[in-house]
C-alpha positions as CSV (number, residue, x, y, z in Angstrom):
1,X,-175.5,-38.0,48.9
2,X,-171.9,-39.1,49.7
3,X,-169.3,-38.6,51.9
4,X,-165.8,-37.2,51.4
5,X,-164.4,-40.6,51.7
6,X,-164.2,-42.1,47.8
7,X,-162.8,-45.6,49.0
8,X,-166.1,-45.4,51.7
9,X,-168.2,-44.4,48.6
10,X,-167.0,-47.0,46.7
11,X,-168.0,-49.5,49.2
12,X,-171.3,-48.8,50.3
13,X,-172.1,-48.9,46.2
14,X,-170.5,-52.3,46.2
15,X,-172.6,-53.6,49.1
16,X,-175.5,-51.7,48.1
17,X,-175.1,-53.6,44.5
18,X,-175.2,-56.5,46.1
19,X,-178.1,-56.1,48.4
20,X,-179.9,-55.2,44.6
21,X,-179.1,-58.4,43.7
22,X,-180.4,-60.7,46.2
23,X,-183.2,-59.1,46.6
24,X,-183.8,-59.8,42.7
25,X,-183.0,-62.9,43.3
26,X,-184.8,-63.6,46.3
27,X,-188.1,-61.9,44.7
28,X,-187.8,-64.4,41.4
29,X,-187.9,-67.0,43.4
30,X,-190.4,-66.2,45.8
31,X,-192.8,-65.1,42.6
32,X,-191.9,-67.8,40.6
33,X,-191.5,-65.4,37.9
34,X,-187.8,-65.2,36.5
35,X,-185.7,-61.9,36.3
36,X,-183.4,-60.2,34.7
37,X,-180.1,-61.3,35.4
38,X,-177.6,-59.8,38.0
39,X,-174.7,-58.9,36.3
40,X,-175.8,-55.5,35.6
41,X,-175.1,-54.6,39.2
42,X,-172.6,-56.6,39.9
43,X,-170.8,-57.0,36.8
44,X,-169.7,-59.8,34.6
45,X,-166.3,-61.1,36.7
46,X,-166.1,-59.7,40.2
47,X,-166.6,-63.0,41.9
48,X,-166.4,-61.7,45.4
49,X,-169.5,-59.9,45.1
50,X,-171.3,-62.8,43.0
51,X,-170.4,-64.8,45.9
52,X,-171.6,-62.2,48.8
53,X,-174.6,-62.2,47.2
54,X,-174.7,-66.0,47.4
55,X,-173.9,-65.9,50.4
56,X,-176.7,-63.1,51.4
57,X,-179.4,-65.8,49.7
58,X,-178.2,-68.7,51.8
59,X,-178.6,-66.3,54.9
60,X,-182.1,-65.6,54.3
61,X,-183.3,-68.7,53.9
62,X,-181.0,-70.3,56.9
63,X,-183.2,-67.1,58.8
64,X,-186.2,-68.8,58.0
65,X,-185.1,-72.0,59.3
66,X,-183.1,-74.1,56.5
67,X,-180.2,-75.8,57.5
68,X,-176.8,-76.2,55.7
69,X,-176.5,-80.0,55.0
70,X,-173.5,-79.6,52.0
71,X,-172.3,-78.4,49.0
72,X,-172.9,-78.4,44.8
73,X,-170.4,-78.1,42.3
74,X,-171.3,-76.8,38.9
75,X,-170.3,-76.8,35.6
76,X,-167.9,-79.6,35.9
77,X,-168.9,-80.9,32.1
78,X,-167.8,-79.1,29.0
79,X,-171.4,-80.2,27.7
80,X,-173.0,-78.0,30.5
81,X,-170.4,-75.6,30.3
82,X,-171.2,-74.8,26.8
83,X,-175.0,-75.2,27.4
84,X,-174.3,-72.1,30.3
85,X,-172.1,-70.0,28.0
86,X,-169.1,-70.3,30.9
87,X,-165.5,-71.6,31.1
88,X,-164.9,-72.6,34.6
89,X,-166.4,-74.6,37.4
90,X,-168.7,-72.6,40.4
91,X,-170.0,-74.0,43.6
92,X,-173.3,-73.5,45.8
93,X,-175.0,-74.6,49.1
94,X,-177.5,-77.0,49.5
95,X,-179.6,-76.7,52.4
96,X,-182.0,-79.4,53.7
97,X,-185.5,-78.0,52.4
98,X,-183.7,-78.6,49.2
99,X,-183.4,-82.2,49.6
100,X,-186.5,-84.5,48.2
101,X,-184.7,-87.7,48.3
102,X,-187.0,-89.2,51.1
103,X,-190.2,-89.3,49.0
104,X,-188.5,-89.6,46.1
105,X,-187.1,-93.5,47.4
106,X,-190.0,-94.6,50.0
107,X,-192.8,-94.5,47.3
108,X,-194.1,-91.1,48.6
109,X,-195.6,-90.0,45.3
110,X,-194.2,-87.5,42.7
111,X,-192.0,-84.8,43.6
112,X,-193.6,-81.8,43.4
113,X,-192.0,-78.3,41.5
114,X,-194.3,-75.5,43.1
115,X,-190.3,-74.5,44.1
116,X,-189.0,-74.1,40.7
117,X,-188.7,-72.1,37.9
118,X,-187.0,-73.2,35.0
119,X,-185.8,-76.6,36.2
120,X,-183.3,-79.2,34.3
121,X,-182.0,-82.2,35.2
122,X,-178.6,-83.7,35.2
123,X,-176.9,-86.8,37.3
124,X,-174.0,-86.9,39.2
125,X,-172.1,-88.8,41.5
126,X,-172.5,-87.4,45.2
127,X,-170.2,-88.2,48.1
128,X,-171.1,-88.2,52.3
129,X,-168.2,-86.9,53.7
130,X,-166.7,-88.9,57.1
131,X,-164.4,-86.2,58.3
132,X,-163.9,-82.6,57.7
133,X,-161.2,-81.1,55.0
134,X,-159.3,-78.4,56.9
135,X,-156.3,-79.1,56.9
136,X,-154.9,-76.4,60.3
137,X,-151.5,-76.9,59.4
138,X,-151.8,-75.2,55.6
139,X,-151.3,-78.1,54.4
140,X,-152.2,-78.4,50.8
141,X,-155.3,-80.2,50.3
142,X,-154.5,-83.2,47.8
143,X,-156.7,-85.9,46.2
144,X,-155.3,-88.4,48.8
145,X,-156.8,-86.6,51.7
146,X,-159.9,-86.1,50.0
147,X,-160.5,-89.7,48.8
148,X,-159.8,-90.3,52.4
149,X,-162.6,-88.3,54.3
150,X,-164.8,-90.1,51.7
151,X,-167.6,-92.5,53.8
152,X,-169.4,-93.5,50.8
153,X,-170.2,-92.5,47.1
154,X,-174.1,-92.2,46.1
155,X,-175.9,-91.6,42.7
156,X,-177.5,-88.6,42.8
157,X,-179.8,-86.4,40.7
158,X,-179.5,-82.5,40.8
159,X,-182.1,-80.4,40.1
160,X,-181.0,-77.4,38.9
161,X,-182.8,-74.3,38.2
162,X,-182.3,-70.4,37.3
163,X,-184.4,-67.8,38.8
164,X,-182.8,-65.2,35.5
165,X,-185.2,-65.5,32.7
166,X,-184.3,-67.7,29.8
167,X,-181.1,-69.2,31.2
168,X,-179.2,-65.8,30.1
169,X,-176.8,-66.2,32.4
170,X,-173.1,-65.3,32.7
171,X,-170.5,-66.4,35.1
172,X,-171.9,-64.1,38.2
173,X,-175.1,-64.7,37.0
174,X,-175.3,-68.1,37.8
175,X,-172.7,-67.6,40.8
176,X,-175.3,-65.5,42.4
177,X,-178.2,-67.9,42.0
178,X,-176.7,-70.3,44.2
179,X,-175.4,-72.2,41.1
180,X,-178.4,-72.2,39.6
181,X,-179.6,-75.0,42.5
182,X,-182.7,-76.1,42.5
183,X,-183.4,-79.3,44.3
184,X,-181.6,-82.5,44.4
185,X,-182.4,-86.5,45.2
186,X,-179.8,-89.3,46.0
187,X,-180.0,-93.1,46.2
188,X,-180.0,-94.9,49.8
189,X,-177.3,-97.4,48.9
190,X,-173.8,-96.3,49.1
191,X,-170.3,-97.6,47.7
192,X,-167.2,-97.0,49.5
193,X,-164.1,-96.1,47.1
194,X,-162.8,-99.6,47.3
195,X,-166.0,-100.2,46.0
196,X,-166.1,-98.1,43.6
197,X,-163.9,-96.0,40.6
198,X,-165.7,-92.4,40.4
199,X,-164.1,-91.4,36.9
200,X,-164.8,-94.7,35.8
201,X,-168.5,-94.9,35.7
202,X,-170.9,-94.3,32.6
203,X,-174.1,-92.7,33.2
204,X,-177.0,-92.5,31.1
205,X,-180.4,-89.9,31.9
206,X,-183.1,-90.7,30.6
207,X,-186.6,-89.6,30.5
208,X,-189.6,-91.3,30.1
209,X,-187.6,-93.8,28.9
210,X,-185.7,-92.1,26.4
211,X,-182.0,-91.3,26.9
212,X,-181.5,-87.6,26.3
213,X,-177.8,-87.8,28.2
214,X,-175.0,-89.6,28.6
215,X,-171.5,-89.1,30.3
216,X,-169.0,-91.2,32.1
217,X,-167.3,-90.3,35.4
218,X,-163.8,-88.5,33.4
219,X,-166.4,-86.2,32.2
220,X,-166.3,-84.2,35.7
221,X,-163.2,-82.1,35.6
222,X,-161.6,-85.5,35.1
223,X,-162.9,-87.4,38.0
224,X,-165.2,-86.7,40.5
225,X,-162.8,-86.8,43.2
226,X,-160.8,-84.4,41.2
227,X,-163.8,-81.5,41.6
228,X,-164.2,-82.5,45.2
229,X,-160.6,-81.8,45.6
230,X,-161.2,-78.4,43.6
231,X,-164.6,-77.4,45.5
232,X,-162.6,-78.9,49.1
233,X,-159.5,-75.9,48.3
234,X,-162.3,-73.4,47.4
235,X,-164.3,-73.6,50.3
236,X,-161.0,-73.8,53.0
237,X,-160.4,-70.2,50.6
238,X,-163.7,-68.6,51.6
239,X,-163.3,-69.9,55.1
240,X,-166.1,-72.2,55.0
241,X,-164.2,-76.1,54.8
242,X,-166.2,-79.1,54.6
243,X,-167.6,-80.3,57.6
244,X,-168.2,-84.3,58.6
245,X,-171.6,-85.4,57.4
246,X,-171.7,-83.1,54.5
247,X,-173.0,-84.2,51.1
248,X,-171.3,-83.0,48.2
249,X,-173.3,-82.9,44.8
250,X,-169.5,-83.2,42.7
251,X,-171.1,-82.2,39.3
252,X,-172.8,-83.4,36.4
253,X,-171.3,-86.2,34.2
254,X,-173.2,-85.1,30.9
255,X,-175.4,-82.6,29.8
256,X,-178.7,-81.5,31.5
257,X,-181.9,-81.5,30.3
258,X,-185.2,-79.9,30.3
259,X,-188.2,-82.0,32.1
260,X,-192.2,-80.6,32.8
261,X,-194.7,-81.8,35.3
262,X,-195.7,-85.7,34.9
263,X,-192.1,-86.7,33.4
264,X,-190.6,-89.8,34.6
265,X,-186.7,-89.0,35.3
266,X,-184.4,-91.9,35.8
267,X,-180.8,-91.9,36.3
268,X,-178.4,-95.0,35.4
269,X,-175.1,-95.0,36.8
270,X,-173.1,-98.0,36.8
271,X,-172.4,-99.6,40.0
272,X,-175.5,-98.0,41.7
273,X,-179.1,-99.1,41.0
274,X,-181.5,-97.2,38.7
275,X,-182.4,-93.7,40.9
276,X,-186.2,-93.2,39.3
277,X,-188.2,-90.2,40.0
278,X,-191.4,-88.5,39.2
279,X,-192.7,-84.6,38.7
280,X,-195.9,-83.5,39.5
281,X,-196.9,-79.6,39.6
């Protein structure tokens, strides 16, 4: 039934579209069992409703007692964009029952993926934020002013995951999924930037003592700072800025991989030490 209000019409679909979609989503994930992707109701480049449907995830799960403790950017590489079948950069939350780093570091045993679904594994260089990027004036948000609300760079592995059967994902596909997050670990001892030149590291994944992927710092839209800069303007647009004390997952510096239960994942990025992990189902 509708009313005699098209443009009212037209909205309720829209939000009831999106409300399919999270629920998908949400049901994948709570299954373990992938799904078909979203794009069928919310369509291949309408990124305002791939992003309210983000957004209705994050809400659930906050509802249940996650907290917000910073950001992911995506699809920073050309390798994983071409491994994802997209063209531009995306961005997610992560929220604290995401991070595993803590047992990960102090010897607490493997890390378990009862969560997951179709995980891979990629390394990045993460950044603590010291001060929030909102600039009230309008001000434009440069790569000055985000080096400076920079406390300290760490190495990081992400994770990441997609709750749409097979990987067939498109752009709103993945969008939707949270960026395809997952879970994510990062190392205990930080660099400042005078410490340390983001774009100029090298970075080699390996696992089980194989490397399967390497990158260096340029790789990530040019420099890590550059797609902290990028996801810094994107979130001020959404009216969400980075806060103080936020860690920011900038993006993966080579192409991700596929790992199973019993792997031994190590990332080496130079000027950090080695960040090692294991997986246990």
């Amino acid at each position: 039934m509708t009313s005699d209000d098209p443009v009212t019409d037209q909205i309720s679909g829209a939000d009831r579209a999106v409300r399919a979609a999270v629920d998908r989503l949400a049901a994948a994930q709570e299954s373990r069992k992938p799904c078909a992707p979203v794009r069928d109701l919310i369509g291949t480049d309408d990124l305002t409703a791939a992003y309210a449907v983000q957004q209705g995830l994050v809400q659930r799960r906050l509802a249940d007692g996650a907290r917000v403790v910073g950001r992911k950017i995506g699809a920073t590489s050309e390798a994983v964009q071409r491994q994802l079948g997209v063209d531009q950069p995306d961005f997610g939350y992560l929220l604290d029952d995401m991070d595993v780093s803590h047992g990960a570091r102090a010897g607490g045993g493997a890390i378990s993926m009862r969560t997951l679904v179709q995980p891979r594994v990629e390394a990045e260089v993460a950044f603590v934020l010291a001060r929030d990027i909102d600039p009230a004036d309008g001000a434009d948000i440069t790569l000055d002013l985000v080096r400076e609300a920079v406390d300290v760079a760490l190495p990081s592995l992400e994770i990441v995951d997609s709750r749409i059967a097979g990987w067939d994902i498109g752009f709103t596909d993945t969008v939707a999924d949270n960026a395809s997050s997952g879970l994510f670990v990062v190392g205990d001892q930080g660099r400042s930037l005078e410490e340390l030149v983001p774009r100029e590291v090298t970075m080699e994944l390996l696992i089980n003592g194989e490397v399967l992927s390497s990158g260096t710092g340029a790789a990530c839209l040019g420099d890590p700072l550059e797609a902290l800069r990028w996801l810094a303007v994107q979130a001020h647009r959404f009216g969400d800025p980075l806060r103080a004390g936020h860690l920011v997952l900038s993006g993966a510096l080579g192409a991700f991989v596929p790992f199973a239960a019993g792997d031994s994942v190590e990332a080496r990025i130079s000027g950090f030490p080695p960040l090692n992990v294991q997986f246990e189902e």
